[in-house]
C-alpha positions in Angstrom: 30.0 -6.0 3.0 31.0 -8.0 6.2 30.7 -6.1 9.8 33.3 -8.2 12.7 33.3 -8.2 16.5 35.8 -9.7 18.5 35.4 -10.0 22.4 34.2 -12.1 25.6 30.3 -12.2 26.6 29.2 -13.0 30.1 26.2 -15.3 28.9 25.3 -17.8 26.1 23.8 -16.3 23.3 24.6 -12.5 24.4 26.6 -10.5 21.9 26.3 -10.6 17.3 26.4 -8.5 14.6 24.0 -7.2 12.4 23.4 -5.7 9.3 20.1 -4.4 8.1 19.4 -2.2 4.4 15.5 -1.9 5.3 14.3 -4.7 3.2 16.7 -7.8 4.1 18.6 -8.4 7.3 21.8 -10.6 8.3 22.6 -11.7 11.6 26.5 -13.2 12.8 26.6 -16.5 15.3 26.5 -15.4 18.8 30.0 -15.2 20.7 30.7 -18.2 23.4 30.2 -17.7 26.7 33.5 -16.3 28.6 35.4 -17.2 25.9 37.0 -14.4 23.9 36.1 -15.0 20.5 35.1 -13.2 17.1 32.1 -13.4 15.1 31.6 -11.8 11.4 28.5 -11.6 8.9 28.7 -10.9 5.7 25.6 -9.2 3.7 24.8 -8.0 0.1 23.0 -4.4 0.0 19.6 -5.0 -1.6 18.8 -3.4 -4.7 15.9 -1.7 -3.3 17.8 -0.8 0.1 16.4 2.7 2.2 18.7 2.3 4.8 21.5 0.8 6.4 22.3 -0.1 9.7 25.1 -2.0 11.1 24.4 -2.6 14.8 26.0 -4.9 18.0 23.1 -6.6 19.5 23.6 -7.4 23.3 20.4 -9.2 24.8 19.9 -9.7 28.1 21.5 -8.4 31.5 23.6 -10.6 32.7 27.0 -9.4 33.3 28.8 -6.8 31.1 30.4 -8.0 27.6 33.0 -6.6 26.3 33.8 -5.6 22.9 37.5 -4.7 22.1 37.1 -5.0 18.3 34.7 -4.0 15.5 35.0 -3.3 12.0 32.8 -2.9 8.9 34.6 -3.4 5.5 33.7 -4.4 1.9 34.1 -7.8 0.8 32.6 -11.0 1.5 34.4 -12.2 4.0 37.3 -11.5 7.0 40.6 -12.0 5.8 43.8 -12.0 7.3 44.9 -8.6 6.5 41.8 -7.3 8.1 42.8 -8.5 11.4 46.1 -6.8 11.4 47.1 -4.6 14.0 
């Protein structure tokens, strides 16, 4: 499965994506500062999984992100047709 954001952070190393089954977890890049940008994150369920937990991770207090976009879907990867309006 691959979980998306798209949107503009006020600080370096603010906003990601997550995904978490209770035995592995996957973390996205970190969106640029001020720049509106999208980051994705692809993960395989684990055989063994007990949960699962997609989650936007904003660390930090500086400013207020915003997220405009977000999508989980299954696949490996974001394609173009995802992105559609």
């Amino acid at each position: 499965m691959v979980a998306y954001i798209a949107g503009t952070p006020t600080a370096a190393s603010q906003v990601r994506v997550s995904i978490t089954d209770g035995v592995d977890t996957t973390n996205s890049g970190w969106l640029t500062t001020s720049v509106y940008g999208s980051t994705s994150v692809a993960h395989t369920v684990n055989a063994a999984a007990t949960t699962l937990t997609i989650a936007v991770q904003v660390q930090g207090s500086d400013g207020a992100p915003t997220i405009d976009r977000c999508f989980l879907a299954y696949g490996s990867s974001v394609t173009d047709d995802m992105l559609r309006d």
